[in-house]
Residue, then its C-alpha position, 0 to 999 in steps of 0.5 A: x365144287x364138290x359138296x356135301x349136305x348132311x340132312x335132307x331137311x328144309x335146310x339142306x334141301x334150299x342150301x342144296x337147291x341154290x348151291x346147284x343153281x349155282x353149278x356145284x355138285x351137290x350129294x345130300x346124305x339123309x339117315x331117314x327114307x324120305x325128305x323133310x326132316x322135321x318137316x317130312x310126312x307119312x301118307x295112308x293108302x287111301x289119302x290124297x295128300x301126306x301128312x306131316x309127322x309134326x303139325x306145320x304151317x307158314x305164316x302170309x309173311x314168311x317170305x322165304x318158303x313162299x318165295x322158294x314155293x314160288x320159285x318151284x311152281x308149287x302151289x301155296x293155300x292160304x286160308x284163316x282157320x280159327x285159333x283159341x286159347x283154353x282157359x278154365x275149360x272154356x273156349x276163347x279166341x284170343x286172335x285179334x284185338x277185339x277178341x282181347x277187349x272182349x276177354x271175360x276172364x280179365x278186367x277191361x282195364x288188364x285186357x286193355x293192358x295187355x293189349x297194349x304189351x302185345x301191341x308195343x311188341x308186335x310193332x317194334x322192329x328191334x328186338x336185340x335191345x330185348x334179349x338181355x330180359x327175360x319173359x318171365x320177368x319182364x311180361x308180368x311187370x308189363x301187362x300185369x300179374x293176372x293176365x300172365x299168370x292166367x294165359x302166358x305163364x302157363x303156355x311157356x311153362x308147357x313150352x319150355x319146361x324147366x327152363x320157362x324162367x330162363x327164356x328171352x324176351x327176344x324169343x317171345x317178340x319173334x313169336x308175337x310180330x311173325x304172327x298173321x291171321x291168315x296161314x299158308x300151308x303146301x299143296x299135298x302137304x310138306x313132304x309133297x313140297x321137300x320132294x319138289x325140292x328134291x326132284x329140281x337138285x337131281x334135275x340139275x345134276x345132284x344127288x339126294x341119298x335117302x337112307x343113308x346115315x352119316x356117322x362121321x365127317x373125316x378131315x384130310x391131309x389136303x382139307x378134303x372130306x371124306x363122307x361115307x367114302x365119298x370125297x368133297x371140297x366142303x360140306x355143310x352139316x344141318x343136324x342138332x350141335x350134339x349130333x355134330x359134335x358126334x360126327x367130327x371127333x377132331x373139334x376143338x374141345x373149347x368149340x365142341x363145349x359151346x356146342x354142347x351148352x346149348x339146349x334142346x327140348x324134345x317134341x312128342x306128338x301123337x296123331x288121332x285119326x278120326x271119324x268125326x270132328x275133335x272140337x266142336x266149333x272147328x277150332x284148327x290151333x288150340x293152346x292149353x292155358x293150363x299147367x296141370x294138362x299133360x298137354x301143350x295144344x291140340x290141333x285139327x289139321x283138318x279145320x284148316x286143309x280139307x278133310x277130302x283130302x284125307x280120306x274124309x278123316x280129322x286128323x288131329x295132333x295131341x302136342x308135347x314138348x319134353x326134356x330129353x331125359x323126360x320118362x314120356x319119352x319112353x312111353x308108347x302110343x298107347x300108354x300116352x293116349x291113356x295119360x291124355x284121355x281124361x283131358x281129352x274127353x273134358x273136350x269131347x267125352x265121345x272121341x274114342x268112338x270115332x279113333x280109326x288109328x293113332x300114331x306116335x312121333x318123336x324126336x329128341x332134337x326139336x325146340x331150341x332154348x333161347x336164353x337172355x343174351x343168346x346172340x352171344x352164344x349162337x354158332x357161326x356158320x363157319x366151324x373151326x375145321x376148314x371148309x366144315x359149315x354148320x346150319x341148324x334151328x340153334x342159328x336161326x335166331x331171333x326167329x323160332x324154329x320153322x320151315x321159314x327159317x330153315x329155307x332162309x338158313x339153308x340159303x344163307x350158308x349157301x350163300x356164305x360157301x359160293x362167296x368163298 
């Protein structure tokens, strides 16, 4: 068969790679010059490796990327950065279970308690019984009311915005059972990896089409596609479902509704390349417990891959997530960096000494909202228009969005057009 790939991120790309293993023709359209999607990089003349636009990792136990890696003879780092919460500017690790029993901000007895909620999460494997609460309820009834009000309400109010109150308790197990000490992270970066990817779909026989943009899928007579004034037999669209809907005038309005009700937060990160360390205490993951930061978290890729092969830069991420219509979504990197700068040097008075460069990325399609019951909204992989598939980070539920879950997506809407 003939098939298209709108997208030539982590889901297109593992969909077009096993399809083609497969023996089917595969052509993937992607708007953007390189591969990756969210995933995707940027590299200075000077570095080694590139750098990933949005801060990126896999878990130990994210068997589906690390399987593919595997697979592709591309080699997996695996190492222990150290991770912290900030809460009434101080630094704690929050990590492990001894670094919650030693928590001074919180009585043996809450310490202990929410201890014990994490611990009941973390090791029940069932979370459909859990989608119908809601965190923001659940969890203060749980673990008590000072340790959701000091490190967790904050952290998903920061997440989520306007929604926090909203959000599944089915969301925040699938962020607490993933969770290993240990990180994974690709050799020469993710876009060295999409591009791994890549090079085997054109090896056996595909085609990866970077800058160019598809703007509508056109249904014939016969349920062929037209694509670009390409014809195919199916094609499979990883975009947003709004961007979707765009693209294919002839949904059906109910189906194109249901599409449109789903939401999504945009991500805003601005990277500082700098001359000397960010955080002191080589902190990599650091989460803001703090509702009147103008910042979800700061992270020091640089605490966690080499510093050598940047250039001997820190590279640090300054990490916001927005509603679409927020104004910081209109802001340049200077205007943001002048709003973060107080909190910033709360850290490190003496950061802007050190900036080299600092760069802004955006996208207005990054976090799905998973509100209660949302296994009952989620889209099919199927569409109502024949031999059109849908596969984006609005289906990978339970899970959160991720390169993970996009390769297992990718793989399973591929597996669902090859039993067709």
């Amino acid at each position: 068969m003939k098939i298209a790939i709108i997208g030539a991120g982590f889901t297109g790309l593992s969909a077009g790679f096993k399809l083609s293993k497969a023996g089917h023709e595969v052509t993937i359209f992607e708007k953007d010059s390189s591969p990756g999607g969210l995933a995707s990089g940027f590299k200075d003349p000077k570095w080694q490796w590139a750098l990933d636009k949005y801060y990126r990792h896999c878990f130990t136990n994210d068997n589906a990327i690390l399987s593919l890696a595997k697979e592709l003879n591309h080699p997996i780092i695996t190492k222990r950065p150290e991770t912290a919460v900030y809460v009434n500017d101080k630094f704690y690790k929050l990590d492990s279970p001894i670094d919650v029993l030693k928590f001074p901000e919180l009585s043996l007895i809450e310490r202990f308690r929410m201890g014990i909620t994490i611990a009941l999460l973390k090791y029940n494997p069932y979370w459909k019984p859990l989608e119908k609460y809601k965190v923001s309820v659940w969890l203060p009834k749980m673990m008590g009311e000072k340790p959701y009000e000091l490190l967790w309400k904050p952290l998903i109010i920061k997440k989520f915005g306007p929604y926090f109150e909203d959000i599944s308790l089915a969301w925040f197990w699938a962020r607490i059972v993933k969770r290993t000490p240990s990180l994974a992270y690709p050799e020469g970066g993710f876009l060295e990896f999409a591009n791994s990817i890549a090079s085997e779909i054109l090896k056996k026989g595909g085609k990866v089409l970077l800058s160019s943009e598809v703007k509508e899928i056109k249904i014939q007579k016969n349920k062929k596609i037209k694509i670009n004034n390409l014809v195919f037999d199916k094609v499979i669209a990883t975009t947003s479902a709004s961007t979707f809907v765009k693209m294919t005038p002839r949904l059906p309005d109910d189906y194109k509704q249901k599409l449109l009700d789903l939401k999504m937060l945009s991500a805003v990160i601005l990277i500082l390349r700098l001359k000397k360390t960010f955080f002191q205490n080589r902190t990599y993951w650091l989460n803001i417990c703090d509702t009147k930061s103008p910042l979800t978290g700061i992270v020091e890729h640089t605490n966690f891959m080499n510093k050598k092969y940047y250039n001997n830069e820190h590279l640090v991420y300054l990490l916001n997530y927005f509603h679409p219509n927020h104004p910081f979504l209109q802001k340049d990197k200077n205007e943001l960096l002048k709003i973060y700068d107080p909190f910033l040097r709360r850290i490190n008075s003496q950061y802007e000494t050190g900036i080299i460069d600092f760069r802004l990325f955006s996208d207005k399609f990054a976090q799905p909202i998973i509100p209660t019951n949302y296994s009952k909204i989620i889209p099919s992989l199927k569409t109502p228009l024949p031999n059109v598939y849908l596969a984006n980070m609005q289906q990978v539920y339970p899970w959160d969005r991720g390169t993970n879950y996009a390769v297992e997506l990718g793989e399973k809407v591929a597996d669902v057009i090859i039993d067709s």
